[in-house]
N, C-alpha and C positions, 0 to 999 in steps of 0.2 A: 208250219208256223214255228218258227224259235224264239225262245226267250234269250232278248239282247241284254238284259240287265247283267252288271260286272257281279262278279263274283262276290264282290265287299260290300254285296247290297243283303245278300242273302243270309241269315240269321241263322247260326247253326241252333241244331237241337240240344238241350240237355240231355246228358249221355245219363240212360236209366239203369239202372240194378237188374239185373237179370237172376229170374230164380229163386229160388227162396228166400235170398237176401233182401229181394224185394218185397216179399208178403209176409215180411216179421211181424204189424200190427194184426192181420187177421190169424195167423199161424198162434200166436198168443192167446188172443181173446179164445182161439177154440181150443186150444190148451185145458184154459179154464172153461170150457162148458165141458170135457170131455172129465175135468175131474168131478166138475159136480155131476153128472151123472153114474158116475164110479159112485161118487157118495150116495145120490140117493137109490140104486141099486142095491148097496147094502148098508139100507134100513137107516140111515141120518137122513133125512125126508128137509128136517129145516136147515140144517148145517150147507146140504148141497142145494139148496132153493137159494141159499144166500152168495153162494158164490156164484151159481148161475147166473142173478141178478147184480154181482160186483163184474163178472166178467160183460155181461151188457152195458154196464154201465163204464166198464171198461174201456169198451169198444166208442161209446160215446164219446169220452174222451180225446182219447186219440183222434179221433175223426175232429173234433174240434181243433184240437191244439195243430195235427199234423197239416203240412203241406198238400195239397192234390197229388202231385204227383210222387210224395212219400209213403200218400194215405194206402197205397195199392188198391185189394180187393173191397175196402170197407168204402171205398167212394162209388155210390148206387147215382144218387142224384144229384140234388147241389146241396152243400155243405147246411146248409140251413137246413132242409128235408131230413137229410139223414140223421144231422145230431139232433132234432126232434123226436124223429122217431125212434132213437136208440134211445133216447134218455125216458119218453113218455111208456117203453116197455121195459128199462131197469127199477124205475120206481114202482109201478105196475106189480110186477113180479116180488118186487122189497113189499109192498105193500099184502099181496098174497099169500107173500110168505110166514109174516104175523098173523094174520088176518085167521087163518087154517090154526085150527086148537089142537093143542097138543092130543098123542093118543091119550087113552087112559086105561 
């Protein structure tokens, strides 16, 4: 069986990024989780909690604002899903992060 359809029916693809250039928004957001764990490895507990929860909430972001097929590796479900659930664990986490009393 062939497809008779002319060639000028056929929709070409969007030609994508290949490579890291492509997973700038997730390569970022772990950027910053990799530093807040640096931080709170040595002993800033709230300082790297808060970036933790700015790079989530990062991440939420971008997933909002970005295209699908710009979003790369941070598009899990549909767009609705994912910036819920990135946003309901940056605040989450902002809120835990206060929330924990300082040492004494």
């Amino acid at each position: 069986m062939t497809d008779d359809r002319p060639m000028a029916d056929v929709v070409p693809l969007r030609k994508s990024r290949t490579g890291w250039l492509a997973q700038w928004p997730i390569t970022l957001v772990l950027i910053g989780v990799a530093v807040a764990m640096v931080m709170i490895a040595m002993d800033y507990f709230r300082r790297g909690s808060i970036v933790l929860s700015a790079s989530v909430l990062l991440a939420a972001f971008l997933r909002l604002l970005l295209p699908d097929a710009d979003a790369g590796m941070l598009v899990v479900r549909s767009r609705k899903i994912d910036v819920l659930t990135l946003a309901v664990l940056g605040i989450g986490l902002t809120v835990f992060t206060f929330w924990v009393p300082p040492p004494s």
